[in-house]
LUMKOL-994969 format. One record per residue (C-alpha): x, y, z; residue number from 1. Coordinates in Angstrom, 2 decimals. Each point is the difference from the previous one (the first is absolute). Example, Ala and Ser with C-alpha at 12.3 -4.5 7.8 and 13.67 -1.06 7.14 Angstrom:
2
x=12.30; y=-4.50; z=7.80; num=1
x=1.37; y=3.44; z=-0.66; num=2
//
This chain:
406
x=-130.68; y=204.80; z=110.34; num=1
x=0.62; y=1.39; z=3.35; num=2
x=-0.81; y=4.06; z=0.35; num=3
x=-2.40; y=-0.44; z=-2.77; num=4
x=-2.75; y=2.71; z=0.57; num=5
x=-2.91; y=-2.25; z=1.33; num=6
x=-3.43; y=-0.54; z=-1.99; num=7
x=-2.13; y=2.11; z=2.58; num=8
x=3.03; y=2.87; z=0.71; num=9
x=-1.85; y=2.85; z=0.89; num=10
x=-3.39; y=-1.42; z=1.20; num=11
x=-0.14; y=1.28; z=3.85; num=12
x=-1.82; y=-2.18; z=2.22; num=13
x=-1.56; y=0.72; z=3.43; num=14
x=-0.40; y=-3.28; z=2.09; num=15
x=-2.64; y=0.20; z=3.20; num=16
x=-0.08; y=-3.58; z=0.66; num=17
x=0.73; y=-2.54; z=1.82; num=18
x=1.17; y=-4.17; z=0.20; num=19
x=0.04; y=-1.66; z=-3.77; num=20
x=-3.21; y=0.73; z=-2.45; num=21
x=1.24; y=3.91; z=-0.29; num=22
x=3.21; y=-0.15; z=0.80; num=23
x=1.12; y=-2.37; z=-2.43; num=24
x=-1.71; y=1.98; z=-3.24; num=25
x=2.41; y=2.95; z=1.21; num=26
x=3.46; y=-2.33; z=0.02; num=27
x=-0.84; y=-1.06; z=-3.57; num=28
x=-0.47; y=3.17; z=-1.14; num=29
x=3.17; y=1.31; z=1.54; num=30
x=1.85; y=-2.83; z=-0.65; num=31
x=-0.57; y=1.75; z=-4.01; num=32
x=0.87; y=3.00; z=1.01; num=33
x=-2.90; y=1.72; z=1.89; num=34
x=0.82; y=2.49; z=2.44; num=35
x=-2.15; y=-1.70; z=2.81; num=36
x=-0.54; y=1.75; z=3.54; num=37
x=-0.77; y=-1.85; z=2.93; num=38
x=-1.76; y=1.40; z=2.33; num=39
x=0.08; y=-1.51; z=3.37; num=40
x=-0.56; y=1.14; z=3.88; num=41
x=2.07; y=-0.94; z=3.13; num=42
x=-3.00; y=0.34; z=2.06; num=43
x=-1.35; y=-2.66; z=-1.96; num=44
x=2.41; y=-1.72; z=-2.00; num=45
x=-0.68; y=-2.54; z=-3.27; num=46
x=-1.55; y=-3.50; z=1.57; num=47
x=3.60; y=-1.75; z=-1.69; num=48
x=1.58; y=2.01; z=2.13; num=49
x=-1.25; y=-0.65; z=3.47; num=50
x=-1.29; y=-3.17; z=0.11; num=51
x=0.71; y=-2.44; z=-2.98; num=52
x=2.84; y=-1.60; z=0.02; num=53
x=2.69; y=-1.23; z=-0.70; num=54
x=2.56; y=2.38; z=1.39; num=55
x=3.86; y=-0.22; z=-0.39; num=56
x=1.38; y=-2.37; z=2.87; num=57
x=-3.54; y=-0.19; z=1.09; num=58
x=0.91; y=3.61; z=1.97; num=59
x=-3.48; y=2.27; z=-0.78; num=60
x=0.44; y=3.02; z=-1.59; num=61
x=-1.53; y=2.90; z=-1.94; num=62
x=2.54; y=-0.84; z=-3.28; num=63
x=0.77; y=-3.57; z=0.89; num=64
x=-2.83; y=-1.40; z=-1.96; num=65
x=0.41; y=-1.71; z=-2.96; num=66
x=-3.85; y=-0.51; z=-0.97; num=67
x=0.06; y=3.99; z=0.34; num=68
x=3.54; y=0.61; z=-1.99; num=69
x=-1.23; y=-2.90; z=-2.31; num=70
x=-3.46; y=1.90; z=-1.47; num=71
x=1.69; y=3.73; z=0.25; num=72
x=3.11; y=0.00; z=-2.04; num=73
x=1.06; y=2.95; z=-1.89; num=74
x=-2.10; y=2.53; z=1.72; num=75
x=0.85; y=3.42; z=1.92; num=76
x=-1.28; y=-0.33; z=3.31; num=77
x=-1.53; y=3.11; z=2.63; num=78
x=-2.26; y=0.22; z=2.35; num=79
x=-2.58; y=2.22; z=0.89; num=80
x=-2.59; y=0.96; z=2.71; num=81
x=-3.53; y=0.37; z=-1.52; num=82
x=-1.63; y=0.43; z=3.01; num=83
x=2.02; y=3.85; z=0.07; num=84
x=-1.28; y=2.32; z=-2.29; num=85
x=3.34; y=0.80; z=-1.68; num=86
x=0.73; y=-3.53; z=-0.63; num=87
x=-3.00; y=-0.49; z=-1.50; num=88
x=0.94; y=3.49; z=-1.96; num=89
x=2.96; y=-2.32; z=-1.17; num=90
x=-1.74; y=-2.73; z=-0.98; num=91
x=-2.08; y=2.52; z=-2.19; num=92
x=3.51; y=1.30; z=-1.73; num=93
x=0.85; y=-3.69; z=-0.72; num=94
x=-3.44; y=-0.46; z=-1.91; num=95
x=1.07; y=2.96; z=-1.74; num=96
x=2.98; y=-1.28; z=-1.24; num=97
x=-1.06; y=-3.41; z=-0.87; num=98
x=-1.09; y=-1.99; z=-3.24; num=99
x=-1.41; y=-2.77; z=1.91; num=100
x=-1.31; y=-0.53; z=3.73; num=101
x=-0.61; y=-3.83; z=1.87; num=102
x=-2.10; y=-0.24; z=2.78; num=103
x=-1.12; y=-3.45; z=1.58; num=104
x=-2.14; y=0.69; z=3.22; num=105
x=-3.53; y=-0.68; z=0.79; num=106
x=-2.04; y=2.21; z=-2.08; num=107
x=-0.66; y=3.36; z=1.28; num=108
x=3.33; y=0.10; z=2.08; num=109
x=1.40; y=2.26; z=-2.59; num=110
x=-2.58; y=2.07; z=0.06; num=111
x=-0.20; y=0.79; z=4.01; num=112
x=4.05; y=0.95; z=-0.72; num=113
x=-1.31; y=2.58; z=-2.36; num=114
x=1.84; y=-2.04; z=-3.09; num=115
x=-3.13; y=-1.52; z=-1.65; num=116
x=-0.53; y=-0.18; z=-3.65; num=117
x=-2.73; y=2.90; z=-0.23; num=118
x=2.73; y=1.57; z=2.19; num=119
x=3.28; y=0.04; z=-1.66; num=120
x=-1.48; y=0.33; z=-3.74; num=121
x=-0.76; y=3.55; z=1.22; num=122
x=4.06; y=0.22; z=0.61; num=123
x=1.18; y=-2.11; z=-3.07; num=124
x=-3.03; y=-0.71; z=-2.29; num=125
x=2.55; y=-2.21; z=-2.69; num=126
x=0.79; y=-2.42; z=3.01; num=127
x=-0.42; y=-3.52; z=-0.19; num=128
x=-1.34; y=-1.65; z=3.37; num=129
x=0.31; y=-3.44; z=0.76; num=130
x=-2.49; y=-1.05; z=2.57; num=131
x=1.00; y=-3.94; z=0.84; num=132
x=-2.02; y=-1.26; z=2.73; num=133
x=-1.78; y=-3.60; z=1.22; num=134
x=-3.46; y=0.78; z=-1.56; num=135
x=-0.05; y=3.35; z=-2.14; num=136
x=-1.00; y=3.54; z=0.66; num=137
x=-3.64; y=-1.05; z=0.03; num=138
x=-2.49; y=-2.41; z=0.71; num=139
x=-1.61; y=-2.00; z=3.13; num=140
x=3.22; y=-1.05; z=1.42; num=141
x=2.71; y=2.58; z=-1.49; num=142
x=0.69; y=0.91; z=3.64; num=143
x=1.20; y=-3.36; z=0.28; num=144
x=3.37; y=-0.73; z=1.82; num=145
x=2.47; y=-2.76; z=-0.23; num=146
x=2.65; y=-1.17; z=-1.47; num=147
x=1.12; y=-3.24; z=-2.71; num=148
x=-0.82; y=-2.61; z=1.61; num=149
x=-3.86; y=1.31; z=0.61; num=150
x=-0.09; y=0.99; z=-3.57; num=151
x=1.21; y=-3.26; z=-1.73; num=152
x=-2.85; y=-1.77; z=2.31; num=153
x=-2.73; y=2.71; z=-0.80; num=154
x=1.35; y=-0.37; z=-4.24; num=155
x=-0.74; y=-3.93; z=0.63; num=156
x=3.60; y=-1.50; z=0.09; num=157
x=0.11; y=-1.53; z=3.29; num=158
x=-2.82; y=-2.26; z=-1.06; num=159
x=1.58; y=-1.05; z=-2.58; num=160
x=3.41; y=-1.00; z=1.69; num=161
x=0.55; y=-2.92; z=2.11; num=162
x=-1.22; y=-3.59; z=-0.18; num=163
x=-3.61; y=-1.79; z=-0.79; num=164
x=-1.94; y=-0.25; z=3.61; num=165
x=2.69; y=1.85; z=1.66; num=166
x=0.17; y=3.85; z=1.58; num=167
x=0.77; y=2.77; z=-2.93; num=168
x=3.77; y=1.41; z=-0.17; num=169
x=1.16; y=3.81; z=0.20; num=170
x=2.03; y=0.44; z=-2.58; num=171
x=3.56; y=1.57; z=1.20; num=172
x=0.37; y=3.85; z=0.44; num=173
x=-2.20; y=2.27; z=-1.38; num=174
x=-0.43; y=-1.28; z=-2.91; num=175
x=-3.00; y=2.61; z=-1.69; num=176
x=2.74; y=2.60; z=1.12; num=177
x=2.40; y=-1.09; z=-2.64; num=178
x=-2.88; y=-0.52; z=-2.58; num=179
x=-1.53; y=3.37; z=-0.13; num=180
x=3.45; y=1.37; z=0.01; num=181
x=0.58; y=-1.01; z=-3.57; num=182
x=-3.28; y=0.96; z=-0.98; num=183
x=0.68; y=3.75; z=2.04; num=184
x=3.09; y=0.35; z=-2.02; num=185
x=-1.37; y=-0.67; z=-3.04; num=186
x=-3.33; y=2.97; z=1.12; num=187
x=2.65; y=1.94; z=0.94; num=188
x=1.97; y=0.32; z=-3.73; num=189
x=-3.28; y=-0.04; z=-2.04; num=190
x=-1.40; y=3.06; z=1.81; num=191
x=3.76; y=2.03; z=-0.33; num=192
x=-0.56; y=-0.81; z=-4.08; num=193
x=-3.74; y=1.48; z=0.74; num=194
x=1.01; y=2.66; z=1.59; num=195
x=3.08; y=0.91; z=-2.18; num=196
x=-2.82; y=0.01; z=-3.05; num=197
x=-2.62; y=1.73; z=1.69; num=198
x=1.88; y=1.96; z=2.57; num=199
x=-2.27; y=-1.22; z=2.39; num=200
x=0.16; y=-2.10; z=3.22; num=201
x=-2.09; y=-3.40; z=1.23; num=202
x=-0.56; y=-1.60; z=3.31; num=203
x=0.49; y=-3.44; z=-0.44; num=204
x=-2.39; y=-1.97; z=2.06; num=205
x=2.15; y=-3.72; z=0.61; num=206
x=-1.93; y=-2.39; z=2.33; num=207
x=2.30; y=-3.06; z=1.15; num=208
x=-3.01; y=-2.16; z=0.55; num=209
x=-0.82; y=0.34; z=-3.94; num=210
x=3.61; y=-0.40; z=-0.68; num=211
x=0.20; y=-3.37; z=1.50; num=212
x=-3.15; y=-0.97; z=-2.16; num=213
x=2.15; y=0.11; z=-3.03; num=214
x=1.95; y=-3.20; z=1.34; num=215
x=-2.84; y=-2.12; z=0.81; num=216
x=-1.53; y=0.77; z=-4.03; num=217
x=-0.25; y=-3.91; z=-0.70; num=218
x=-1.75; y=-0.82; z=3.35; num=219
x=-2.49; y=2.90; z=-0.96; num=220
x=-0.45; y=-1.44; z=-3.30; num=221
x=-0.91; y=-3.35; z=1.12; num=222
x=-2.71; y=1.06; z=2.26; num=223
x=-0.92; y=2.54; z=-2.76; num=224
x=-0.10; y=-2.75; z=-2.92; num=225
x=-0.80; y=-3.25; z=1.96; num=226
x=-1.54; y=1.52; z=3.29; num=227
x=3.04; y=-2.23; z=1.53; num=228
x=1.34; y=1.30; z=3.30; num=229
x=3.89; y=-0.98; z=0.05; num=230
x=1.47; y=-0.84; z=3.53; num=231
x=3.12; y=-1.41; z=1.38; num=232
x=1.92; y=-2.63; z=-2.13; num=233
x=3.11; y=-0.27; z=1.77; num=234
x=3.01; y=-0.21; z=-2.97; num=235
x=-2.56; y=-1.49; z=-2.41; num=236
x=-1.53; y=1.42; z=-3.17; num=237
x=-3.05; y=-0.88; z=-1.71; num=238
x=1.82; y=0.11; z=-2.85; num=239
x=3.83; y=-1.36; z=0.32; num=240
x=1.03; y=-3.77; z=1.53; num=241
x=2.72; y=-0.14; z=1.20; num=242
x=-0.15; y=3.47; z=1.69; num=243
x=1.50; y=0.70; z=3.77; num=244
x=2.97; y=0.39; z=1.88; num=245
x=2.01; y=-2.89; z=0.25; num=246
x=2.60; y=-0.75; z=2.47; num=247
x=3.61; y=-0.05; z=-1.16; num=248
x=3.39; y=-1.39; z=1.58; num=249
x=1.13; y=2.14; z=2.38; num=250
x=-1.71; y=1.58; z=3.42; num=251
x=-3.40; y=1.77; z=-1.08; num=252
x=0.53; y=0.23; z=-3.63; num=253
x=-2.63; y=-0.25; z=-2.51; num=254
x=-0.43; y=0.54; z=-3.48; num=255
x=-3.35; y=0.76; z=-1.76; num=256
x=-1.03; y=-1.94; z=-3.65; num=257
x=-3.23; y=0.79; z=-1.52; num=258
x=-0.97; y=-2.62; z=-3.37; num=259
x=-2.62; y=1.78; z=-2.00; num=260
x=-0.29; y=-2.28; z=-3.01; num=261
x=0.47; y=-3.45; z=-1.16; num=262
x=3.55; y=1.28; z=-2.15; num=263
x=1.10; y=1.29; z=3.54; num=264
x=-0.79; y=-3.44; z=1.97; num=265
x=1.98; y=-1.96; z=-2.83; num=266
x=2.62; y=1.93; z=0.39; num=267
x=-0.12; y=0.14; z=3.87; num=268
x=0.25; y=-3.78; z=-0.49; num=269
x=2.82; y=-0.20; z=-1.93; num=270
x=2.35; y=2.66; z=2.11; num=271
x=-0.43; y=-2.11; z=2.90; num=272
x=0.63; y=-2.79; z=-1.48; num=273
x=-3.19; y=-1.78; z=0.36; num=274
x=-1.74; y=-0.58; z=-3.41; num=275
x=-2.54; y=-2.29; z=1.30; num=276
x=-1.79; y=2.17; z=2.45; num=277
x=-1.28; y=1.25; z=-3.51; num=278
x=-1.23; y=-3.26; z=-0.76; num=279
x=-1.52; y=-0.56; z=3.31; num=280
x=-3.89; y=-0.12; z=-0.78; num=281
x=-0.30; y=2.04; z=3.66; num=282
x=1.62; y=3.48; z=-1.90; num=283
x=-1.35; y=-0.78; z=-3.55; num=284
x=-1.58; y=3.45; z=-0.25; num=285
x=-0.36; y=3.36; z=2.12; num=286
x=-3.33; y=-1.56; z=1.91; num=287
x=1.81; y=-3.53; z=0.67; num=288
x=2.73; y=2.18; z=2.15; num=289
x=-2.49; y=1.85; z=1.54; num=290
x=-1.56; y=-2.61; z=1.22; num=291
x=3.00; y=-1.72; z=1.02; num=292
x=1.81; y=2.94; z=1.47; num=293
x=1.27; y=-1.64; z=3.30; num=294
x=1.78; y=-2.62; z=-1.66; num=295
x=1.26; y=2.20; z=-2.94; num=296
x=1.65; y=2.49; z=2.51; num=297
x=1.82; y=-3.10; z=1.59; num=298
x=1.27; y=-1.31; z=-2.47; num=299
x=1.46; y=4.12; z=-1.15; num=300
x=0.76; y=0.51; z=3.33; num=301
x=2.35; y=-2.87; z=0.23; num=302
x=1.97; y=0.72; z=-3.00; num=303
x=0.05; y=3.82; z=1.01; num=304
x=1.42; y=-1.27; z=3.55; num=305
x=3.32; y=-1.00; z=-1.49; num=306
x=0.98; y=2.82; z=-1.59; num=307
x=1.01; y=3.40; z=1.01; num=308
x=-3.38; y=2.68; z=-1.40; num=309
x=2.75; y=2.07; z=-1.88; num=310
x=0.69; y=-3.44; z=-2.39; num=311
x=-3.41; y=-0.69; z=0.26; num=312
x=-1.44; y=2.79; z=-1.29; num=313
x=3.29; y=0.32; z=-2.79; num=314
x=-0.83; y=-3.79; z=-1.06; num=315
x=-3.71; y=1.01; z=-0.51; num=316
x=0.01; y=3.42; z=-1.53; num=317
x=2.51; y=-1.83; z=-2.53; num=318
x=-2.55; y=-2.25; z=-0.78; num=319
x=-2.73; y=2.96; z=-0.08; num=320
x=-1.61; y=-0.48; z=2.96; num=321
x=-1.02; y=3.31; z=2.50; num=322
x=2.20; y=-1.20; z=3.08; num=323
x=1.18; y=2.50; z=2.48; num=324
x=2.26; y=-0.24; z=2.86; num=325
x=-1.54; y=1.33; z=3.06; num=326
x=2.57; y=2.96; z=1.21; num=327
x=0.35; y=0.75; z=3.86; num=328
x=0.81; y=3.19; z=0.63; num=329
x=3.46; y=0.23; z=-0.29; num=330
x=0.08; y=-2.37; z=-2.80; num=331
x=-1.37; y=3.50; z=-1.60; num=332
x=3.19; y=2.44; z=0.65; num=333
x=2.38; y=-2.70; z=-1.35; num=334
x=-2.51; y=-1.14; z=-3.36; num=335
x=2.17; y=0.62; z=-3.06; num=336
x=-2.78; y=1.56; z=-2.27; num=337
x=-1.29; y=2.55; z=2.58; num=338
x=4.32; y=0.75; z=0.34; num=339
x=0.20; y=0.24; z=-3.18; num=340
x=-2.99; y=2.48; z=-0.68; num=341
x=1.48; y=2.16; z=3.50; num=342
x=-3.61; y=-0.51; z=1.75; num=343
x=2.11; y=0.70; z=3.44; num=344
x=1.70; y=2.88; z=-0.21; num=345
x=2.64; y=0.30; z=2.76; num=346
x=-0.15; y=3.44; z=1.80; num=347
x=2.46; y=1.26; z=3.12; num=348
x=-2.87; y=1.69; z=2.59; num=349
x=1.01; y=1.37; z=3.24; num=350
x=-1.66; y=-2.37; z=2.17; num=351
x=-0.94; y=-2.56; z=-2.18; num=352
x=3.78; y=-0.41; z=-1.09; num=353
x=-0.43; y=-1.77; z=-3.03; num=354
x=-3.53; y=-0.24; z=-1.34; num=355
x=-1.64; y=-2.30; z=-2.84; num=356
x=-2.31; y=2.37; z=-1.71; num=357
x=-1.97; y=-1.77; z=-2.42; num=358
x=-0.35; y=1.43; z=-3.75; num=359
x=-3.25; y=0.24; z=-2.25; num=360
x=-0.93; y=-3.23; z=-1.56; num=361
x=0.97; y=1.84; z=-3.30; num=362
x=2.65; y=1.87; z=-2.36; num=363
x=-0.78; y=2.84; z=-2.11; num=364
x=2.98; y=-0.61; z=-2.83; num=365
x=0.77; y=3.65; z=0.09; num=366
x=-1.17; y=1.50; z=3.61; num=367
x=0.97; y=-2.98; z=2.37; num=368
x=-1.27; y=0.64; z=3.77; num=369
x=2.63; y=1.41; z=2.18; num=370
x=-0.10; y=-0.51; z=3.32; num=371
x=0.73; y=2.02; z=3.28; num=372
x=-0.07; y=-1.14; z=3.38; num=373
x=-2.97; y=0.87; z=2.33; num=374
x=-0.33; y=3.33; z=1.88; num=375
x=0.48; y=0.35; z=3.88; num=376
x=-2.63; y=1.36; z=1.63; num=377
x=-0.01; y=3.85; z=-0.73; num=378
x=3.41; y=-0.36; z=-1.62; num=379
x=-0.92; y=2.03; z=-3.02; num=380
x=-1.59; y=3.21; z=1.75; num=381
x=2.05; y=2.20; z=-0.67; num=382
x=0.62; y=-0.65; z=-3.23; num=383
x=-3.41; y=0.39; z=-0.71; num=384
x=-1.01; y=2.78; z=1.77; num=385
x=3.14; y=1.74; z=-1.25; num=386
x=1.00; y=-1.09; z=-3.09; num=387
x=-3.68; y=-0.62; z=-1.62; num=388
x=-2.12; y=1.97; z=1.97; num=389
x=2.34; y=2.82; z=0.53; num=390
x=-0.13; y=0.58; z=4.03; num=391
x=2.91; y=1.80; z=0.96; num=392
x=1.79; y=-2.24; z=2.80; num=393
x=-1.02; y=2.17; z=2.93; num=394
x=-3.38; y=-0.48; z=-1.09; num=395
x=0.30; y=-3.62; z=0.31; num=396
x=1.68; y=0.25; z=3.25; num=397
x=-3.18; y=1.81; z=1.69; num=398
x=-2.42; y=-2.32; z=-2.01; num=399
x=2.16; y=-2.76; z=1.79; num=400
x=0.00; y=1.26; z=3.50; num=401
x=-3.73; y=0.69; z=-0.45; num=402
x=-0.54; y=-3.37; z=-0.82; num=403
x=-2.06; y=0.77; z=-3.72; num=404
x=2.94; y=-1.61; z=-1.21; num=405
x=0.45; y=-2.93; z=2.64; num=406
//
C-alpha cells in the first residue's frame, strides 16, 4: 500500500529531546505519517551522536551512528541556538506551528530555555506536551538524573535478575527507556483525541521510574498479597519445571522450554522420546520437579545437547510445549518471520551506506508505517525555516552566520 496517506498525516510534531525515551515516541508517530521536527544543536549535539556507539567502520562521527539513525527515522532534522534570542524566537514559531511537542530533560530545563509548559500554552494553548523524564515533573526526587540502567535498579529489576546468593544483574540497555516509550506513545494519541474534542491541550506528565513498575506487576502483587519479597531465581520459576536455558549443539547455543502443567510434561516426554521420565516417581507432579530440579535439568539438558535449538524448539512447539530458540544478534536480521513482516527496513544513508532501520512491532491494515531514513544533523533547516516557517533564504543566511540558527 505504498504512498498510502499515513494514519497521523497532518499531526506536526516538535521534538526537544534527546537519546531513546523521547525520541522514540516521535519515530512512531512519523513513521504514520506525523510531520515530526527535530530539533537539535551542534554546540551540543544528541548523546547518540557523540558518544554511543557503534559507528560505521568504527570511524566516529556526527551521522555515523546507528543507535542515533536507529531511534530517529523519518524525521526533518535542524538545529538551533537557544541560548540567542532569535533562535529561541524560532523555537517559539515551531511551537506555533505544532500539534504536539516532546521534551525529555531534567525538569525545569525547559523552563530556563523559556519553552516550559506555563510558557508555550501562552503561544499555542491546543498543544499537547509530552514531558518524559526519570522521575516526573514533581516530587522529592523529580530533579533526579540518570539514565536506564539507574531506573530499572531504582523500579526493582536488578534484584530480581541474577542467581540465588549471587550479585544482582543490570539488565541490557536502557531498558525503562523502551518501556515508557510505549506507554508515551500511547499519552501522546489519547490527548490529540482530547484535544481534537475539546479543542484543548494537556501536558502529559510520563515518569520512567513508574513506567518500569508496570513490568514488575506480579512481584508487586506477591509482596502485596503474601507479604513475599521475590529475589533472584536464576532461569527458574516458581511455577514451571522444566524452565531455563538449555544448551544446544553447536558453539553457545541454547534454547529455552518452560513446562507449566502436567499435559505439557507428558507431552515433553513423549517428543523426546523418553516416556518414562513421566513415570519416574522423582517428576510425578509440579513439587516432585521442583524439588528435584538439578537432576531434571540434566537429564533435559542432555537431550537438548544433541540437537540443533531451531529442531528443538520445532519438535516441542509441535508437541505444544513453549520452547524458544535463543537468537544472537544476527540470527535476528536473517529470522524468516521478522523478513517476512519487513521489521528491517533497508534504507541507502549517506554515511551509513546501507542502514537496517527497524519497523513498529505492528501493521495498521490500511495506514502501514512508512519509513524514511534519519536526518543529518541540521539537514532539514532550510526546509523548515523556508518552506514551513516561511523565512525568506537571506533571512536564513544571517540567522546562520549569527549562529541563532547554528
Amino acid at each position: 500500500m505504498a504512498g498510502t496517506a499515513g494514519a497521523l498525516t497532518g499531526v506536526k510534531v516538535v521534538e526537544f529531546a534527546v537519546f531513546a525515551a523521547g525520541p522514540m515516541v516521535g519515530k512512531h508517530l512519523a513513521e504514520h505519517g506525523a510531520t515530526v521536527i527535530r530539533v537539535e544543536s551542534r554546540s551540543r549535539p544528541d548523546g547518540f551522536r557523540v558518544h554511543y556507539p557503534p559507528y560505521k567502520d568504527n570511524i566516529p562521527g556526527l551521522n555515523r551512528t546507528g543507535s542515533f539513525a536507529l531511534f530517529n527515522d523519518s524525521k526533518l532534522g535542524v538545529t538551533l541556538n537557544l541560548k540567542r534570542a532569535e533562535g529561541l524566537a524560532l523555537a517559539r514559531r515551531l511551537v506555533a506551528w505544532a500539534d504536539v511537542l516532546i521534551e525529555n530533560f531534567v525538569p525545569g530545563v525547559m523552563a530556563r530555555n523559556g519553552l516550559g509548559y506555563e510558557a508555550v500554552r501562552e503561544i499555542n494553548p491546543s498543544l499537547v506536551y509530552l514531558s518524559s523524564c526519570n522521575m516526573g515533573q514533581t516530587g522529592p526526587r523529580s530533579g533526579q538524573r540518570g539514565f536506564g540502567s539507574q531506573l530499572t535498579s531504582q523500579a526493582g529489576f536488578t534484584y530480581l535478575t541474577g542467581y540465588p546468593g549471587e550479585d544482582p544483574v543490570l539488565l541490557f540497555g536502557p531498558y525503562i527507556d523502551f518501556v515508557a516509550v510505549g506507554f508515551g506513545l500511547i499519552a501522546v494519541l489519547a490527548a490529540l483525541d482530547y484535544r481534537r474534542r475539546t479543542g484543548r491541550g494537556v501536558h502529559v506528565d510520563l515518569a520512567q521510574y513508574e513506567a518500569g513498575l508496570q513490568f514488575v506487576a506480579p512481584a508487586l502483587l506477591e509482596y502485596e498479597a503474601n507479604g513475599r519479597t521475590m529475589t533472584r531465581m536464576g532461569n527458574r520459576s516458581p511455577h514451571a519445571a522444566p524452565h531455563g536455558a538449555y544448551p544446544c549443539r553447536g558453539e553457545d547455543r541454547w534454547c529455552v522450554i518452560a513446562v507449566c502443567t502436567e499435559d505439557e510434561w507428558h507431552a515433553l516426554c513423549r517428543a523426546v522420546g523418553h516416556p518414562e521420565w513421566a513415570e519416574d516417581r522423582r517428576f510425578e507432579s509440579l513439587a516432585a520437579r521442583k524439588a528435584h530440579e538439578d537432576e531434571l535439568d540434566a537429564l533435559v539438558g542432555a537431550w537438548t545437547a544433541q540437537r540443533a535449538p531451531e529442531e528443538v524448539m520445532e519438535t516441542l512447539q509441535e508437541a505444544g510445549v513453549r520452547a524458544g530458540v535463543v537468537n544472537r544478534l544476527g540470527d535476528l536480521f536473517s529470522d524468516p518471520q521478522l523478513v517476512h513482516r519487513r521489521v528491517w527496513q533497508e534504507l541507502p544513508h549517506p554515511e551509513l551506506e546501507r542502514f537496517h532501520y527497524e519497523a513498529p512491532p505492528f501493521i495498521l491494515s490500511e495506514t502501514p508505517a512508512e519509513l524514511r531514513r534519519s536526518p543529518l544533523l541540521g539537514e532539514h533547516n532550510r526546509q523548515v525555516y523556508r518552506d514551513i516557517l516561511g523565512l525568506p533564504d537571506e533571512e536564513i543566511d544571517r540567522l546562520i552566520a549569527d549562529g541563532a540558527i547554528d
